[in-house]
C-alpha positions as CSV (number, residue, x, y, z in Angstrom):
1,X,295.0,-34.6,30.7
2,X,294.2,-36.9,27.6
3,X,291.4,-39.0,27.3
4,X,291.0,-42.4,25.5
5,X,287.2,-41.9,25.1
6,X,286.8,-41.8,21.1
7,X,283.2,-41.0,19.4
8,X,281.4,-44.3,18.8
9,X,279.0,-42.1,16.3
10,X,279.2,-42.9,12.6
11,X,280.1,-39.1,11.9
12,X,282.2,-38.6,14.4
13,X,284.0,-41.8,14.5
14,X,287.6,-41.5,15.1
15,X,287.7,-37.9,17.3
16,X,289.3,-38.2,20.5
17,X,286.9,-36.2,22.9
18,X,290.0,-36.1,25.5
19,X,292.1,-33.9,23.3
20,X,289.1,-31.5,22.9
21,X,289.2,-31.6,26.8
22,X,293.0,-30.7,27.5
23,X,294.1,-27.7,29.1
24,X,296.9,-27.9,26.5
25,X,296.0,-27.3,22.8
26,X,298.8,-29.1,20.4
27,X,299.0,-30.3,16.7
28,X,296.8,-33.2,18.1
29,X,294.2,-30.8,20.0
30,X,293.6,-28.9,16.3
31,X,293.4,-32.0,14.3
32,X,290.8,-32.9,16.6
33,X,289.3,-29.8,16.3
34,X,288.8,-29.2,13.0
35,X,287.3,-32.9,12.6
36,X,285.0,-32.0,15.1
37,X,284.2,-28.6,13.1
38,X,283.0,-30.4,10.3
39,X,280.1,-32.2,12.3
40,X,276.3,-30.5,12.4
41,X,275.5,-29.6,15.8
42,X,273.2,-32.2,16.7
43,X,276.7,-34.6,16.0
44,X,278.3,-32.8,18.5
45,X,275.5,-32.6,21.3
46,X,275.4,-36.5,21.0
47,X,279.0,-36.6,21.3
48,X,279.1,-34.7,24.4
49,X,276.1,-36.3,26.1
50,X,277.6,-39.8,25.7
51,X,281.2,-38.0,27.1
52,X,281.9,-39.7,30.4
53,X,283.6,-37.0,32.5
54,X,287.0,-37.8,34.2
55,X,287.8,-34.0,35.8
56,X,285.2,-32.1,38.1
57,X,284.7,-28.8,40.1
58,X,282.7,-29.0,43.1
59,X,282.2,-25.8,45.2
60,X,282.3,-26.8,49.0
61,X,281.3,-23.8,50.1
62,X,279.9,-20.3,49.6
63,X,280.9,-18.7,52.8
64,X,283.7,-16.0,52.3
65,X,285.9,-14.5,54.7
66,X,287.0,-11.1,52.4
67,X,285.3,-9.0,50.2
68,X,287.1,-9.2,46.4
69,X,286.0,-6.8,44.0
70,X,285.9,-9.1,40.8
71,X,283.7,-11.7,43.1
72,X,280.1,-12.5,43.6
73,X,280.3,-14.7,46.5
74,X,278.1,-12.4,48.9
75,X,275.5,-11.2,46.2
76,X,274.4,-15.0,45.3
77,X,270.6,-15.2,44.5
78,X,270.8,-19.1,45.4
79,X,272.3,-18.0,49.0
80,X,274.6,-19.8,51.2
81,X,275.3,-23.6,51.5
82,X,277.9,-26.3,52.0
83,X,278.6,-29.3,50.4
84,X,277.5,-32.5,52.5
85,X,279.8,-35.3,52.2
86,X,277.4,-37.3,51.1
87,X,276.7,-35.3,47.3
88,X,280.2,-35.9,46.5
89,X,280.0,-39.8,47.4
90,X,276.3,-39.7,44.9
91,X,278.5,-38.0,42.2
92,X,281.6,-40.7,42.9
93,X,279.4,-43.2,42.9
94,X,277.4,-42.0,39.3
95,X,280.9,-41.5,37.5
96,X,283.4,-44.9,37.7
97,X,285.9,-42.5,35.2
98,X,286.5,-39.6,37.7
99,X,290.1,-39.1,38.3
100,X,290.7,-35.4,39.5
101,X,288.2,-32.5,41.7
102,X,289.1,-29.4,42.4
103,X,287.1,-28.4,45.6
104,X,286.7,-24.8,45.3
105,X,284.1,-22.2,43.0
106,X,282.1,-19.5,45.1
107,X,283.6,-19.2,48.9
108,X,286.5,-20.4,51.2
109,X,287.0,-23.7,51.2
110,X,289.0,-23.8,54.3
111,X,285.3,-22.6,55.9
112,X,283.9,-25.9,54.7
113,X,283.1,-28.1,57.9
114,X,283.1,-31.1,55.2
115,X,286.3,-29.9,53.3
116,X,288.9,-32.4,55.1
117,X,286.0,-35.6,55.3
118,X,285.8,-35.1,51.4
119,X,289.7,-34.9,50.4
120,X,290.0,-38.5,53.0
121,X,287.0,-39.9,50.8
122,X,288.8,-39.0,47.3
123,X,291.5,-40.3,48.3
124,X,290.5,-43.5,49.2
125,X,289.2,-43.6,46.1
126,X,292.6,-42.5,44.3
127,X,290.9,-39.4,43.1
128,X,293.5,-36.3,43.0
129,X,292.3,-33.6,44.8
130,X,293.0,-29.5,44.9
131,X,291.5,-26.1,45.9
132,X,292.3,-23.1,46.0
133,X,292.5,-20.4,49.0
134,X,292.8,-17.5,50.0
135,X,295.1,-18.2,52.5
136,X,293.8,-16.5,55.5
137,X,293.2,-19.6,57.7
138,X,295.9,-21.3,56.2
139,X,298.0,-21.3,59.5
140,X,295.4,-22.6,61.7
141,X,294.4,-25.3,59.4
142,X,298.1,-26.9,58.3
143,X,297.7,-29.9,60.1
144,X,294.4,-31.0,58.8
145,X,295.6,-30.0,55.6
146,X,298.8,-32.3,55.9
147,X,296.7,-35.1,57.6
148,X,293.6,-35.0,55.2
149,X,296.2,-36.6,52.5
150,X,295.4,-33.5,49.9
151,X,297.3,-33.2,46.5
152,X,297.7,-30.0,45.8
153,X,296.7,-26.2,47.3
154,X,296.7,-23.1,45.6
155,X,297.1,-20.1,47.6
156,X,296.2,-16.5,45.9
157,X,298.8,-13.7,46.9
158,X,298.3,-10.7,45.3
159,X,300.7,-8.4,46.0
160,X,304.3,-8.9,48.0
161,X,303.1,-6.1,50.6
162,X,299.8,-5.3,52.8
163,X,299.2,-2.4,50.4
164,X,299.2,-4.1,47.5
165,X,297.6,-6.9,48.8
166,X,294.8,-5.5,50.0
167,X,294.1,-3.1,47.3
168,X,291.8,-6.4,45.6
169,X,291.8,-9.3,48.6
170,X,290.0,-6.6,51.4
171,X,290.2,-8.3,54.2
172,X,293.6,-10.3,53.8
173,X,296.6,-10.0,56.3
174,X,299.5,-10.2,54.5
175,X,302.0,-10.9,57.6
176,X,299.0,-13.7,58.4
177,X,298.8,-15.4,55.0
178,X,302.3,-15.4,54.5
179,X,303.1,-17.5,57.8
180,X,300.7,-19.8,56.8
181,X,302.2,-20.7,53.8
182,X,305.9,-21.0,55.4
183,X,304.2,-22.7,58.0
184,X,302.8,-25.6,55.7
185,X,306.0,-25.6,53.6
186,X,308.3,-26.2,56.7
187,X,305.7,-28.6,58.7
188,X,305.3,-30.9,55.4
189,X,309.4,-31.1,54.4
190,X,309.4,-31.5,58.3
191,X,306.9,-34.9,58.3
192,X,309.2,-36.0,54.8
193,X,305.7,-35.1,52.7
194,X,305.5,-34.6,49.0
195,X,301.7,-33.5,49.2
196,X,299.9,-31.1,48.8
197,X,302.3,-29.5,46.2
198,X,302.1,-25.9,47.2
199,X,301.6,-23.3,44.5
200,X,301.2,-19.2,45.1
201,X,299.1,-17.7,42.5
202,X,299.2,-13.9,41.8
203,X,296.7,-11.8,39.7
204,X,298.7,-9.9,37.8
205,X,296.8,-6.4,37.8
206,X,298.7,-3.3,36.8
207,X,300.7,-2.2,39.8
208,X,301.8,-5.7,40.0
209,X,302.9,-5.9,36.4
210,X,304.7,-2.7,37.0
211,X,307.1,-4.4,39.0
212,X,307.1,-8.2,37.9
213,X,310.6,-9.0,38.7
214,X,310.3,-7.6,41.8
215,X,307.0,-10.0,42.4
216,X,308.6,-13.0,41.2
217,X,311.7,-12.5,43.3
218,X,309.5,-12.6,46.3
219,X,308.0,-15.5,45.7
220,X,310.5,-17.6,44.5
221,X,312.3,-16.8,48.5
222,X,309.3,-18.5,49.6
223,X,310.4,-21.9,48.3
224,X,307.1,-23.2,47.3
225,X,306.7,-25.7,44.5
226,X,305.3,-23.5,41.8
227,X,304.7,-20.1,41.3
228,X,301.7,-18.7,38.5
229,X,301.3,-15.2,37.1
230,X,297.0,-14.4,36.3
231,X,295.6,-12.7,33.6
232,X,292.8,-10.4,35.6
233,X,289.3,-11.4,34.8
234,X,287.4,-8.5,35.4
235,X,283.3,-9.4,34.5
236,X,283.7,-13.4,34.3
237,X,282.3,-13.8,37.6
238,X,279.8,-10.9,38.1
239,X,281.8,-8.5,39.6
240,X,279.1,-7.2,42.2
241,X,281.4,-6.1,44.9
242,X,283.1,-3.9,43.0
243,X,280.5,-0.3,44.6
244,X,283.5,2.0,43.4
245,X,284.0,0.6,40.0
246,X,287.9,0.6,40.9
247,X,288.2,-3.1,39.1
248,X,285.6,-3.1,36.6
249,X,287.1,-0.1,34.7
250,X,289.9,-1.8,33.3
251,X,291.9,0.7,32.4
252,X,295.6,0.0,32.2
253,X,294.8,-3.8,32.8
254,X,293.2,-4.1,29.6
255,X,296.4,-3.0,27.5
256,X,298.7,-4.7,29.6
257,X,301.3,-7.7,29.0
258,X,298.4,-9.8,31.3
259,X,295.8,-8.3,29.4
260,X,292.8,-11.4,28.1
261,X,291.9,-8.9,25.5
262,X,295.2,-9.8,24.1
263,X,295.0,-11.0,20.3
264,X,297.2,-14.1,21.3
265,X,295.2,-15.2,24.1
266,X,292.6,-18.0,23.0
267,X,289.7,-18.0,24.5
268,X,287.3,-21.2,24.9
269,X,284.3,-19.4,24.0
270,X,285.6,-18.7,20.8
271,X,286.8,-22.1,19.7
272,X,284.4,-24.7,18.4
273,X,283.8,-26.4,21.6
274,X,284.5,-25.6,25.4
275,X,286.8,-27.7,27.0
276,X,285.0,-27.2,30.2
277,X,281.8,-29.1,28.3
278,X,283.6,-32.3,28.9
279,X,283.9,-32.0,32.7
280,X,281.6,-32.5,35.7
281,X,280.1,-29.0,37.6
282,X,278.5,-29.2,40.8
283,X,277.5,-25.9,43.4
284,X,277.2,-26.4,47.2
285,X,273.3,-26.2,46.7
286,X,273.5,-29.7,45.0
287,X,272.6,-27.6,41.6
288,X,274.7,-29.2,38.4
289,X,276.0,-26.8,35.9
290,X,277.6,-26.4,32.6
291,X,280.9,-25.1,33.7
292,X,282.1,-22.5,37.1
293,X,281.2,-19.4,35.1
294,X,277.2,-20.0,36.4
295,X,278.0,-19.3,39.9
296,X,274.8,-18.5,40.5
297,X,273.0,-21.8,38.8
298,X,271.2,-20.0,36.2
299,X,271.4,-23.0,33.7
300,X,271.4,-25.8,35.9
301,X,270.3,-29.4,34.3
302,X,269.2,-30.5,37.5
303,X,270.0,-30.9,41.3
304,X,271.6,-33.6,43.3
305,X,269.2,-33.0,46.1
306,X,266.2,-34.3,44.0
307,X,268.3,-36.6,41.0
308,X,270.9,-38.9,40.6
309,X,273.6,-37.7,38.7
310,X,273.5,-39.8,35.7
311,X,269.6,-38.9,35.3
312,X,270.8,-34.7,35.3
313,X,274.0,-35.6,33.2
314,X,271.6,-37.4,30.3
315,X,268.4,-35.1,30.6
316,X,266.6,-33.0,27.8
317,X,267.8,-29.4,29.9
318,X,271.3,-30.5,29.2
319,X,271.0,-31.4,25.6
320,X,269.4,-27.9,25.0
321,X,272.3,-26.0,26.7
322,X,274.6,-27.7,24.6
323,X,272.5,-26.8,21.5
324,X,272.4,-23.2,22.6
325,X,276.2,-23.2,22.9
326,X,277.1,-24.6,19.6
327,X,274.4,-22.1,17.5
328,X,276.1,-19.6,20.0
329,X,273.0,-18.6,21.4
330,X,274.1,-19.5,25.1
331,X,274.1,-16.0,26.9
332,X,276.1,-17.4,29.7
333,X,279.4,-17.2,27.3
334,X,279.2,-13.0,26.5
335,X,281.2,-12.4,29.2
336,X,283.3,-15.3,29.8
337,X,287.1,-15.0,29.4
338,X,288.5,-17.9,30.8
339,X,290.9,-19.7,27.9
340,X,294.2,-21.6,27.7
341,X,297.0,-20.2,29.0
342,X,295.0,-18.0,31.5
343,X,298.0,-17.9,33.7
344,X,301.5,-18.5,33.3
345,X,303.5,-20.8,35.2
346,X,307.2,-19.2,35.9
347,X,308.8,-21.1,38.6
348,X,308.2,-25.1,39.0
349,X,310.0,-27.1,41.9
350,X,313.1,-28.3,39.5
351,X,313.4,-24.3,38.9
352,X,313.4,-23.5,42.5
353,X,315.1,-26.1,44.8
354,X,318.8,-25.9,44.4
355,X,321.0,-28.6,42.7
């Protein structure tokens, strides 16, 4: 995802702000970097607040059907809320560059009442849309889904058994989530459809890594369009359901192939600017955001309720967020591990439909 959006400051002049922003880093991406290294931080808060964001994360809901360990979705301070159709037409309407939202943060979004209005709206507006789920409803809601004219759907599995399954999604039905997904697969080759492109997503915890071949062979019968190994993340998101401590004590996660403690793994707090600082954050409550890790609005610039978006993306409380994060005083980052490469795509559809 590259962007053609160059510095117009004198210092700066010449550094692409898109390659910063890919999900990719290349030769390119570290050129860019290390000419962006050498500005003072007041260079690169400027940069960033004149950055015209093209990629955005909107939670649509905060309502939750299971009960994940590594999740604060039912301990939110801000409570619960949905996401009106008419927020993501203000923030549309505020950002002519927008080109891609991923409708999911906190919550379900197939509990969203607005979720299949607000994919129709994108994409009459030729914005590519995506969310991920975790699959529970997925069988009641397969026609909406193939009617609402969505992109792409990611659907977390986390195990190839009930057992497994449930040792981190409590709550899921295995036998329930995997007929959804065969379900969509069949009803969308069915209707000749190439959206949504299905992908299955598994966290790759310990017993799962213990038997990865076995994991991958499972999926890969499904005939979905990709298939993605996680790294665990086991305090990024607050971890507040986790009473027994069963998840937040590492253990053999944290030495593991999947491990984020990994040497290799590159993390975006630790490189000289966040990629996610370049694109759009927006919670249910209307609150705006510096990236998905403040789940619970803590740094919010502002709120959609009250300001346009434009007026929140320009203000004072943004410029001083960005300030905290490049003297690295920004405490929301201690316990982020998000980075490239966070998960690992094994099977893509050229891998898995036959010749």
């Amino acid at each position: 995802m590259r962007s053609a959006s160059l510095s117009t400051d004198k210092k700066g002049s010449g550094i692409d702000l898109g390659l910063l922003a890919s999900p990719a880093p290349d030769k390119a991406f570290f050129r860019a970097e290390a000419a962006f290294s050498q500005l003072d931080p007041v260079h690169r808060v400027e940069m960033l607040m004149a950055y015209e964001p093209e990629i955005f994360q909107v939670e649509t809901t905060t309502q939750c059907n299971l009960n994940c360990p590594l999740c604060s979705t039912h301990h939110l301070r801000r409570g619960h809320s949905e996401t009106p159709l008419g927020m993501i037409e203000k923030i549309v309407g505020d950002n002519p560059r927008i080109r891609y939202m991923c409708l999911h943060l906190m919550g379900e979004p197939l509990l969203s009442k607005s979720l299949f209005s607000i994919i129709r709206y994108l994409g009459s507006k030729n914005i590519f849309t995506y969310f991920s789920t975790n699959g529970l409803l997925l069988d009641e809601k397969v026609d909406e889904i193939l009617s609402s004219g969505l992109d792409k759907i990611s659907i977390s599995l986390d195990g190839i058994n009930q057992e497994d399954l449930a040792r981190y999604r409590i709550g899921a039905d295995f036998n329930k989530i995997l007929k959804g997904i065969l379900r969509l697969k069949e009803r969308r080759d069915s209707l000749g459809l190439s959206r949504p492109l299905i992908q299955i997503q598994t966290i790759m915890f310990s017993y799962n890594e213990m038997k990865e071949s076995e994991v991958v062979a499972f999926l890969k019968s499904l005939g979905v369009d990709r298939i993605k190994l996680k790294k665990p993340s086991f305090d990024t998101f607050g971890g507040k359901n986790d009473g027994e401590g069963r998840f937040l004590k590492e253990g053999a996660d944290a030495a593991g192939k999947y491990s984020r403690a990994n040497k290799s793994y590159m993390k975006y707090r630790d490189r000289v600017v966040c990629r996610l600082l370049f694109q759009g954050f927006a919670l249910s409550d209307g609150s705006v955001v510096p990236c998905c890790i403040d789940f619970d609005g803590e740094y919010s610039f502002g709120n959609l309720n009250h300001q346009p978006w434009q007026d929140i993306w320009s203000s004072e409380k943004r410029r001083e967020i960005l300030m905290q994060f490049f003297i690295e005083k920004l405490p929301l980052c201690k316990t982020c591990s998000l980075g490239y490469e966070y998960s690992t795509t094994v099977y893509d559809r050229a891998a898995i439909t036959p010749s």
